[in-house]
KOLDRENVO-655647 format. One record per residue (C-alpha): residue number from 1; residue in three letters; x, y, z. Coordinates in Angstrom, 1 decimal, decimal comma, always signed. Example, Ala and Ser with C-alpha at 12.3 -4.5 7.8 and 13.67 -1.06 7.14 Angstrom:
BEGIN
{1 ALA {+12,3 -4,5 +7,8}}
{2 SER {+13,7 -1,1 +7,1}}
END
This chain:
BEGIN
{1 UNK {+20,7 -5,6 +20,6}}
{2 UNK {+24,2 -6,4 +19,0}}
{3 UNK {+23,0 -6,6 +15,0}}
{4 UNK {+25,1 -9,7 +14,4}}
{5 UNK {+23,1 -11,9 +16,8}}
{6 UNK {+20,1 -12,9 +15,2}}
{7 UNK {+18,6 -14,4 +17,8}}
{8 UNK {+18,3 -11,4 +19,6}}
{9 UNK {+17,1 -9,4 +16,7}}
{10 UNK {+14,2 -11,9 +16,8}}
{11 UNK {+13,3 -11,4 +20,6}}
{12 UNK {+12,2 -7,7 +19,7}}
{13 UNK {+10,9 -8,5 +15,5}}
{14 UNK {+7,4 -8,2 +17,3}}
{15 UNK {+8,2 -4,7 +18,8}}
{16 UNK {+9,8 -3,1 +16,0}}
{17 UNK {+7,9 -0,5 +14,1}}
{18 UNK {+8,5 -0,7 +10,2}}
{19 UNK {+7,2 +2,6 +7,7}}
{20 UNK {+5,7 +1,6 +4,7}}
{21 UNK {+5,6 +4,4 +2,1}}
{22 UNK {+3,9 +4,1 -0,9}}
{23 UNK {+4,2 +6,9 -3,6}}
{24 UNK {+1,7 +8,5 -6,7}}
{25 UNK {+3,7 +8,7 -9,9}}
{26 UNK {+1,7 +11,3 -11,4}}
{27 UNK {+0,9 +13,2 -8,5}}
{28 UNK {+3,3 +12,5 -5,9}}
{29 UNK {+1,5 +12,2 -3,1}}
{30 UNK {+2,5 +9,8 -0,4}}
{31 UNK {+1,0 +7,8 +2,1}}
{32 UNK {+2,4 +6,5 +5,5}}
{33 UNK {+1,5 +2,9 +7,1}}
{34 UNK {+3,3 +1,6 +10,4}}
{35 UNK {+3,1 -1,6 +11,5}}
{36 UNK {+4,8 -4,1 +13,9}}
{37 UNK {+7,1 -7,0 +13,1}}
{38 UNK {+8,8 -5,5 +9,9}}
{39 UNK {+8,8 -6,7 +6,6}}
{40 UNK {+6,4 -9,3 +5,6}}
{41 UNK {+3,7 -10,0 +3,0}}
{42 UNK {+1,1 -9,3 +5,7}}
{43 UNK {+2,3 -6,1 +6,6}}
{44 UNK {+2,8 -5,2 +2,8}}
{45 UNK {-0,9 -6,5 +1,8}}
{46 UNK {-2,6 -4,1 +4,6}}
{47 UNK {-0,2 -0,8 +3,7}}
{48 UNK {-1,0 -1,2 +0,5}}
{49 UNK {-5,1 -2,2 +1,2}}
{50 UNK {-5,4 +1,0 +3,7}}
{51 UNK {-3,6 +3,0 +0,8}}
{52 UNK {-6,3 +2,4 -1,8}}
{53 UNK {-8,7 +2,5 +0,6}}
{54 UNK {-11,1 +6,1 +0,4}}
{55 UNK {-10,6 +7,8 +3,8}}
{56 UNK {-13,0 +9,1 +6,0}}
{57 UNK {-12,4 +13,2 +5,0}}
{58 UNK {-12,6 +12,8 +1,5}}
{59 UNK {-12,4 +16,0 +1,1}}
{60 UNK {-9,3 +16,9 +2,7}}
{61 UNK {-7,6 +13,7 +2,1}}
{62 UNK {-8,8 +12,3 -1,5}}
{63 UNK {-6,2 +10,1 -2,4}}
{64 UNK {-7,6 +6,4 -3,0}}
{65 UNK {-8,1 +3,7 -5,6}}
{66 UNK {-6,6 +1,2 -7,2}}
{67 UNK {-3,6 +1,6 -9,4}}
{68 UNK {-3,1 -0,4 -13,1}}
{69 UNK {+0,5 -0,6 -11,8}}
{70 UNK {+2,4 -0,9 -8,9}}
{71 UNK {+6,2 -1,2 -8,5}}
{72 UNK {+8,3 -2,5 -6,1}}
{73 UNK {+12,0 -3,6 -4,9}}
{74 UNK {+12,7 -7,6 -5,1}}
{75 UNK {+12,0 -8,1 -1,3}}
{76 UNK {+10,8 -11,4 -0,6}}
{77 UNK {+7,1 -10,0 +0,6}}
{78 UNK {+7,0 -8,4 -2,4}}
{79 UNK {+7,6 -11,2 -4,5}}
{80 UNK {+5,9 -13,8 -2,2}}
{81 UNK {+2,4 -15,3 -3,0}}
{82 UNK {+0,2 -13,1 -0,7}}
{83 UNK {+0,8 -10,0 -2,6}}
{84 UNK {+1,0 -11,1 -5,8}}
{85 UNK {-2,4 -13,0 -5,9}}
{86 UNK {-4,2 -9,6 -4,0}}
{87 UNK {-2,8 -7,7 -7,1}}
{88 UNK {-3,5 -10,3 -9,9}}
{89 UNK {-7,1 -10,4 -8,2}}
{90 UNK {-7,8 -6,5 -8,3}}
{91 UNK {-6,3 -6,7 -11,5}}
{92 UNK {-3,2 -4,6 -10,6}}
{93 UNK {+0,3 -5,4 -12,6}}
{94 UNK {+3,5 -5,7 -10,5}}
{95 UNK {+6,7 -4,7 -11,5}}
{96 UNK {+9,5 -5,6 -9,7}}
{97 UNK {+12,7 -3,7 -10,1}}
{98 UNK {+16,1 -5,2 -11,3}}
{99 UNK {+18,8 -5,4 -8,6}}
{100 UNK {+21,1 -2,9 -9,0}}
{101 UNK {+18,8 -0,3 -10,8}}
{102 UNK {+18,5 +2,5 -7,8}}
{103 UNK {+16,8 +5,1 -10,3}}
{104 UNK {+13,9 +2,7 -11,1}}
{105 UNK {+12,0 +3,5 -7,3}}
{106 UNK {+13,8 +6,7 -6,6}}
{107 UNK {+10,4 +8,6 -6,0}}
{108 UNK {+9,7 +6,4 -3,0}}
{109 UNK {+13,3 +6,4 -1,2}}
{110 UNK {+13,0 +10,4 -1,8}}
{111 UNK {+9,3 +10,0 +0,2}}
{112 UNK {+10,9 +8,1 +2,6}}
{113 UNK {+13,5 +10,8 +2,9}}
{114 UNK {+10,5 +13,1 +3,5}}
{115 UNK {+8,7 +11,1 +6,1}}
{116 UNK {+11,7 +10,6 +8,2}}
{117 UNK {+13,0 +14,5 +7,8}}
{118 UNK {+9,4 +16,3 +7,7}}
{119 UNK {+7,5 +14,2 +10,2}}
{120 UNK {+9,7 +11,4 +11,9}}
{121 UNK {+11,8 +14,4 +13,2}}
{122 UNK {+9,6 +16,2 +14,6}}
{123 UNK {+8,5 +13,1 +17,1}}
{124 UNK {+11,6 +13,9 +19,1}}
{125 UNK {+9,8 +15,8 +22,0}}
{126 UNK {+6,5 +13,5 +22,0}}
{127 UNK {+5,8 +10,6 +24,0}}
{128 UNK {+4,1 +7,8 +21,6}}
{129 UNK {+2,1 +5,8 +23,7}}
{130 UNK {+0,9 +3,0 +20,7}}
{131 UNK {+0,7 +2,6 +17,4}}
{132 UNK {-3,1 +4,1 +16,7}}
{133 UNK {-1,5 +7,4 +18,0}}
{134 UNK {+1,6 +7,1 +15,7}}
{135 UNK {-0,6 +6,5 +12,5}}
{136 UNK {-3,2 +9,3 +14,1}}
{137 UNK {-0,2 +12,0 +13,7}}
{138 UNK {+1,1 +10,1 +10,6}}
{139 UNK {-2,3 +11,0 +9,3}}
{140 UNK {-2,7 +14,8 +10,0}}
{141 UNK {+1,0 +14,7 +8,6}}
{142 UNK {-0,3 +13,5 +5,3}}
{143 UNK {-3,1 +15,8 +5,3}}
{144 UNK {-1,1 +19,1 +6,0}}
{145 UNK {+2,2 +17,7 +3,5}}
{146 UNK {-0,1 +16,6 +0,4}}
{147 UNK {-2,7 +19,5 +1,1}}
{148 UNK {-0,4 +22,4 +1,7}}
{149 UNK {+3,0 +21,9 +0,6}}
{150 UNK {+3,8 +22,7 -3,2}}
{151 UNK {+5,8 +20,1 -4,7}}
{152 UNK {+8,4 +21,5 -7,9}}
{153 UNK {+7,7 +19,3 -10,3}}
{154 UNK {+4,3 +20,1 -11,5}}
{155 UNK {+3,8 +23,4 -8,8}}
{156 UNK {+0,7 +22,2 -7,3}}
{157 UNK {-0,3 +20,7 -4,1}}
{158 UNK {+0,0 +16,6 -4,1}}
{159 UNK {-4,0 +16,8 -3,8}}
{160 UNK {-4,9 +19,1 -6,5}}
{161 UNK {-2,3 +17,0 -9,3}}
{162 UNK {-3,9 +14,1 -8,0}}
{163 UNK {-7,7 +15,5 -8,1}}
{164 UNK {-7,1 +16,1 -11,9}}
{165 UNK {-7,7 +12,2 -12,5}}
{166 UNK {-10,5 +11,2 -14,4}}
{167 UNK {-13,8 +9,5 -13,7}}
{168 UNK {-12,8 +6,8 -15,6}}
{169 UNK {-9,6 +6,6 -14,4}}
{170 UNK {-10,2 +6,0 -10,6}}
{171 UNK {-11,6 +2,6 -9,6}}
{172 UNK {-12,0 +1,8 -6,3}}
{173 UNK {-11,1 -1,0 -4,4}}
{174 UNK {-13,4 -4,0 -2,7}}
{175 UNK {-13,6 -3,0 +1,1}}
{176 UNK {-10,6 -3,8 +2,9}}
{177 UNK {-12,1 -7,2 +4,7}}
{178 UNK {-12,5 -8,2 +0,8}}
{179 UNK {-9,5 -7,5 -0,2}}
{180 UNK {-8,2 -9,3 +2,7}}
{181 UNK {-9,7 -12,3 +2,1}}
{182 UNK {-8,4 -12,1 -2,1}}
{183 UNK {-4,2 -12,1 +0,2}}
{184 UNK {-5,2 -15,6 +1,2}}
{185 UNK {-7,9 -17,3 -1,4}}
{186 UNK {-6,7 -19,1 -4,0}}
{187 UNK {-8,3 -19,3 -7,2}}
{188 UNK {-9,6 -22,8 -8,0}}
{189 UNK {-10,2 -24,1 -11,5}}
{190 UNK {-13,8 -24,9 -12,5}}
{191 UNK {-14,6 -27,7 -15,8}}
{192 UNK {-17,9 -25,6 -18,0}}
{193 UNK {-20,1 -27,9 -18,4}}
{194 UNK {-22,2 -28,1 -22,0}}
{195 UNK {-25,3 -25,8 -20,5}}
{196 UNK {-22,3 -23,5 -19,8}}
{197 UNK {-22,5 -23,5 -15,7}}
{198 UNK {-20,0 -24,4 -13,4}}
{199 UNK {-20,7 -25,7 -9,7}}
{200 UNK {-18,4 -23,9 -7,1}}
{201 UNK {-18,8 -24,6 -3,3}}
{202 UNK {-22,4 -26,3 -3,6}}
{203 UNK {-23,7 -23,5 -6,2}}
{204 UNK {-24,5 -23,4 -9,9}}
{205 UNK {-23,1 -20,8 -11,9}}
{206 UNK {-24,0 -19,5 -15,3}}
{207 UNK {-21,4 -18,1 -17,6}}
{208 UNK {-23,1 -17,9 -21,1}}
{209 UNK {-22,3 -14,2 -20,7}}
END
């Protein structure tokens, strides 16, 4: 479809596939998300759930948990409500980078670069059928790139750097049908009454702690 006609780049917005890559500072690991439609705070809310999510192989693909910060271009799902209310919920701080500041994400354009070179390139001769297969060998990409491959910076594997965080350093998430509801709720303001309880949806509440 001709790119200067936006009406037919909207007939096929539902068929496009869109990568989300979302990078470790400290470690570098990465980890690939594909979804339909493009960008959108929908989209960005369930890459970035499914990322923090633990995996079902912990042991060969540890990488979960939620961050203290996450950063981010000024895309308008980035910046929307959705996204910023899951974060301020999970207690997760968004940066947003300043327009014309390239260096500030350069980490995850270069794992971009990586996706599209290391496993994107090698789709050539396979026939995707869906999207479940796509992430499937998105998947055992991520397993055999952050488990094998020795990254220059600190000369470890993604998944050893990254298995050098602290106890108290990884907190995990809600499970993702939580966290999906905290995209969408919004949080309501409550009057304490004197015995220090509040009534939400029918229900007392007491807060003297």
């Amino acid at each position: 479809f001709y790119k200067n006609k936006p009406k037919n780049v909207a007939k096929i917005e539902q068929d496009r596939v869109w990568r989300y890559v979302i990078s470790d500072h400290c470690s570098g690991c990465l980890f690939v998300w594909y979804v339909f439609g493009g960008e959108s705070s929908e989209n960005l809310c369930e890459a970035f759930i499914q990322a923090m999510q633990p995996k079902a192989d912990i042991l060969h693909e540890p990488f979960r948990g939620r961050p203290t910060l996450a950063m981010l271009d000024a895309g308008s799902a980035n910046t929307g409500y959705g996204f910023q209310n899951l974060c301020k919920q999970l207690g997760v701080n968004v940066l947003i980078n300043k327009v014309g500041n390239p260096r500030s994400k350069g980490q995850v354009e270069n794992g971009n670069n990586l996706v599209e070179m290391d496993f994107e390139s090698s789709l050539k001769l396979v026939r995707i059928e869906n999207i479940e297969q796509l992430q499937g060998l998105a998947n055992r990409w991520m397993r055999y790139f952050n488990g094998q491959k020795i990254h220059s910076r600190h000369g470890k594997t993604r998944y050893q750097m990254w298995q050098k965080i602290q106890s108290e350093q990884l907190i995990l998430p809600p499970p993702a049908e939580y966290c999906r509801e905290l995209v969408l709720s919004k949080p309501e303001q409550r009057k304490v009454k004197p015995d220090l309880t509040v009534d939400f949806e029918g229900r007392v509440f007491d807060v003297k702690d």
